[in-house]
N, C-alpha and C positions, 0 to 999 in steps of 0.2 A: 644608300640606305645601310643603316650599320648591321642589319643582318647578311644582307648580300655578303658586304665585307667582313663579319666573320665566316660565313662559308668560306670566303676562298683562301681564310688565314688556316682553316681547317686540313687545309687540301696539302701544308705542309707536314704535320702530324701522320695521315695517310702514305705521303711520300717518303718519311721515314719508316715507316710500317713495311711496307714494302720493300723496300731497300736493303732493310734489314733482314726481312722472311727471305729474300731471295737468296742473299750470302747463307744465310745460315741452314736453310733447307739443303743447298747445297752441298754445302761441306760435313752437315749431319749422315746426309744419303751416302754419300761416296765414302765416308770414314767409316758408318755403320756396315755397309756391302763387304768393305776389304777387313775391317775389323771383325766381324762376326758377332754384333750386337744387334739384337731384336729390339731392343730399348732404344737407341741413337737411332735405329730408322723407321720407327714408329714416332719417335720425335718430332723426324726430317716430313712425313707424311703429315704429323699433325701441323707446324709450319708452311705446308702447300697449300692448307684446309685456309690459313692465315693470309696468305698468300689472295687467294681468291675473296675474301670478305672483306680485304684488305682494299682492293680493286673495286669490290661493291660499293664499299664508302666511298670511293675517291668518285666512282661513275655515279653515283646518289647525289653528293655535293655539287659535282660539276651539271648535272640536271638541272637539282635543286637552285641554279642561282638564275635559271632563264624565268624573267617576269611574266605576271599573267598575260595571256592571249583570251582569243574568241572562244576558245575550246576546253581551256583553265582559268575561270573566274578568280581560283585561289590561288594561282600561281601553280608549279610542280615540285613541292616541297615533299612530295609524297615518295618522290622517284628513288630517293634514298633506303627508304622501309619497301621495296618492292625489291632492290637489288638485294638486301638483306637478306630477304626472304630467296629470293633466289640460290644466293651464296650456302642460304643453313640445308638445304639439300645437298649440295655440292659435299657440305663438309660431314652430311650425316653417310652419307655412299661411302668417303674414303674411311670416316670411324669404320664402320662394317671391315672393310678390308682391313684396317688394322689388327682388328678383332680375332679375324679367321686365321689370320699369317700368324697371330699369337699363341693360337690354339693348338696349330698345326706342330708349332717348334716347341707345344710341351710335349709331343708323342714324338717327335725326332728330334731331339735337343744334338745342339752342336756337340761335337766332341771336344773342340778347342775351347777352351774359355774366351773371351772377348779382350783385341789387346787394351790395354791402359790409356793408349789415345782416344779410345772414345771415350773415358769417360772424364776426360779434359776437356774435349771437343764440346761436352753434356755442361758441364760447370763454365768452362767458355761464353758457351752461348743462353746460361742464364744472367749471368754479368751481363752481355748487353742487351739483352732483353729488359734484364732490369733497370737499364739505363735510360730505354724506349718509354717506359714504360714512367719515369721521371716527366718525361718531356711533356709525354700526349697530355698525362692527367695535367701538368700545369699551363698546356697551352687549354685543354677544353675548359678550365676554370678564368681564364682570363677572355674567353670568344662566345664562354655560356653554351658549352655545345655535346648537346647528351649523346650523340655520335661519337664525336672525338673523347667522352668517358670512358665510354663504352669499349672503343678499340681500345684504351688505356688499360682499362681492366683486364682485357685479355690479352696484353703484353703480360701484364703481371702474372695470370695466369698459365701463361706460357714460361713462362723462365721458373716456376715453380713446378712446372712438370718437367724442366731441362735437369733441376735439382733431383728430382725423382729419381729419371733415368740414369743422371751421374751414380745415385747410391745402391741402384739396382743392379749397375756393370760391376762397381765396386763388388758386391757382395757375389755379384756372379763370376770374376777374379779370382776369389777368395776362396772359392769349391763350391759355390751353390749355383751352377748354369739357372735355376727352375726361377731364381731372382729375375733373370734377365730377361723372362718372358712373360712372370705375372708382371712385369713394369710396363711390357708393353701392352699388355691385357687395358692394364688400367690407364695406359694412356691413349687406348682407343675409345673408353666407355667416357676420357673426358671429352673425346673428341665428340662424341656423341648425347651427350649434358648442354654443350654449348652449344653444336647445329639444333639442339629441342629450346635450350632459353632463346636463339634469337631469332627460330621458327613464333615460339609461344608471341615473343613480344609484336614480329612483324603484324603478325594476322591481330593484335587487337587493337593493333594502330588504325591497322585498316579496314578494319569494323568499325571505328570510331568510337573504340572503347575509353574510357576518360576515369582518372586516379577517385579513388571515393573519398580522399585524404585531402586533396585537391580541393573537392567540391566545397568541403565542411568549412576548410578553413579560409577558401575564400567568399565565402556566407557570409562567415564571420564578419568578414572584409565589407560586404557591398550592404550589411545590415547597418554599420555602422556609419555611414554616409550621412550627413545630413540630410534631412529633406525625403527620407525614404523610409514608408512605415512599410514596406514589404517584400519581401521576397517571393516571389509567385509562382516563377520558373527559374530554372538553371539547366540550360544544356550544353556541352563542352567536347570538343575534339581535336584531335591534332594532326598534323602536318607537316612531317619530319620533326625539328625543332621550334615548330610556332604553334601557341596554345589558340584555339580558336571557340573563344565565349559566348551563346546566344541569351541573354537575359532579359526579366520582365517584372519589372518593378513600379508598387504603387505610392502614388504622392498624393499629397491632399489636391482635391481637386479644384481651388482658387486659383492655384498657380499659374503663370503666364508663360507663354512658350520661352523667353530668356530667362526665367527662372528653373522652369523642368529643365531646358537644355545643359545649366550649368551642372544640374544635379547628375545628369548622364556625361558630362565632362567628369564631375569628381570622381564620380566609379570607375572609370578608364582609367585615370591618374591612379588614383586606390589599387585598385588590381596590376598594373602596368609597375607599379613601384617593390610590388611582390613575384611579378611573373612577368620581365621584361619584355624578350621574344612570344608577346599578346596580342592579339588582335579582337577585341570588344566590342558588340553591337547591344544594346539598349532598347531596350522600348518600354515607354513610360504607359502607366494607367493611373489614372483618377479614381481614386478611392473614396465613394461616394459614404461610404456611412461615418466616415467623422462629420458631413451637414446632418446626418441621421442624429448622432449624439450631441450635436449641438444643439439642434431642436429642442431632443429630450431636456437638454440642458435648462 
C-alpha cells in the first residue's frame, strides 16, 4: 500500500534529523561550556529538545506502519501524534531550564566575552540545518507527509535561531556580554512556542478535531457529484496522516443499488483526487420529496 510505503520513506528524513541534532547539539554544548556563551548552549539544549521529537517521529512512523488488528480496526496511525505529544513536554521542561540559566547569567554575567569560535560553530550549524531543512520539506512533498513537513519546518526554524545566537556572540564580542543572554532568553521562549504548537496540534488530533477549511471545501466537492441532491452530514477525523470521512448523502429515491453504488464510488474518487491519503465511507438516503414534487407537478 503506497501509504505504508511513504511512511517508511519518511523514516529517512527523521534519520537525517537526528543525525544531524546529534553532531550538532554536541559540538554546540562543548564549544558553548569552554567558550563561555549562553547563546551556543542554549542553542545546544534547544537541538536535544530536536533530538527527542526527532525520535518521536521516527517511533510514530515506525508504529504507524503496523496494519490494523483485533484491537485497532483503524490501524495505529495515531501512534505518531501520541509520541508528539509526548516529546512537546520533554521540550517544554528543557525551554524552562533554558530560561532560568538565562536569567541567572544576566545578574552574574561572564567576565570574559565569548571566544569567536562560537559564533562560527552558531552560523556552522545553521548552514546545515539549512541544508536539512531542503531535504525533509522536499521529501514530505513528494511522500505527502504532514509529519515529515513539519520536522522540516522546524529545521528551518532551528538554523534561524543558530543565526540568532551567531549575532548575539557577535554583539556580545563586541562589548555587550547582556547580547549573549537575552539570545539565549529568547531562545528558550522559542523552545517553549514550539513544545505549546505541537502540544496544541497533538491534543486536537486526538480529540478528533477536523480543519473547518477542509470541510467547506470538500462540500463543495461531494455537492457537486452527480446524482447527489444533498448533503446531510459531514463528519471528519484524522489519523496520523490519513483523513477519515463519515458522509450521508441524499439521491433521488428510484434509483437501483448499482446506480447509488456508483454515485458513492464518484465521491470517493471526488474527494480521494483532492485528499489522497482518504479513507471515505458513504451512506446514501432516498430523498422522498422530489416523488412529492412530482406529484405536485
Amino acid at each position: 500500500m503506497e501509504l505504508y510505503d511513504n511512511l517508511r520513506k519518511g523514516e529517512k528524513g527523521a534519520w537525517l534529523s537526528i543525525g544531524a541534532y546529534l553532531f550538532l547539539s554536541a559540538i554546540k554544548l562543548a564549544v558553548g561550556f569552554w567558550g563561555g556563551s549562553e547563546a551556543l548552549k542554549a542553542d545546544g539544549l534547544n537541538n536535544v529538545t530536536d533530538i527527542v521529537a526527532s525520535v518521536a517521529v521516527l517511533i510514530g512512523l515506525r508504529i504507524s506502519q503496523k496494519p490494523p488488528d483485533d484491537n485497532h480496526h483503524y490501524g495505529h496511525l495515531k501512534a505518531e501524534t501520541i509520541a508528539s505529544l509526548l516529546a512537546s513536554f520533554i521540550m517544554a521542561v528543557i525551554g524552562l531550564q533554558v530560561l532560568l540559566n538565562s536569567v541567572k547569567t544576566v545578574f552574574n554575567p561572564a567576565l570574559e566575552p565569548p571566544s569567536p569560535l562560537t559564533a562560527i560553530v552558531a552560523f556552522f550549524s545553521a548552514a546545515i540545518m539549512y541544508g536539512v531543512y531542503r531535504y525533509n520539506l522536499k521529501l514530505s512533498q513528494e511522500i505527502k507527509s504532514s509529519a515529515v513537513r513539519a520536522a522540516a519546518y522546524d529545521n528551518r526554524s532551528d538554523a534561524l535561531v543558530s543565526i540568532g545566537a551567531g549575532i548575539g556572540i557577535i554583539g556580545a564580542i563586541l562589548g555587550a556580554p547582556l547580547i549573549d543572554s537575552i539570545t539565549a532568553f529568547l531562545v528558550g521562549l522559542i523552545i517553549i512556542k514550539t513544545a505549546l504548537d505541537i502540544f496544541r496540534e497533538s491534543v486536537l488530533t486526538l480529540t478528533d478535531a477536523f480543519d473547518e477549511e477542509a470541510v467547506e471545501s470538500l462540500s463543495v466537492v461531494i455537492r457537486r457529484v452527480p446524482g447527489v441532491l444533498d448533503l446531510r452530514d459531514f463528519k471528519g477525523r484524522t489519523h496520523g496522516n490519513v483523513m477519515f470521512i463519515d458522509l450521508t448523502v441524499s439521491v433521488a429515491p428510484y434509483l437501483n443499488v448499482v446506480e447509488s453504488h456508483w454515485i458513492t464510488e464518484e465521491i470517493e474518487r471526488k474527494i480521494q483526487k483532492v485528499k489522497p491519503n482518504c479513507v471515505v465511507l458513504v451512506h446514501i438516503e432516498p430523498d422522498y420529496s422530489i416523488e412529492e414534487d412530482e406529484e405536485d407537478g
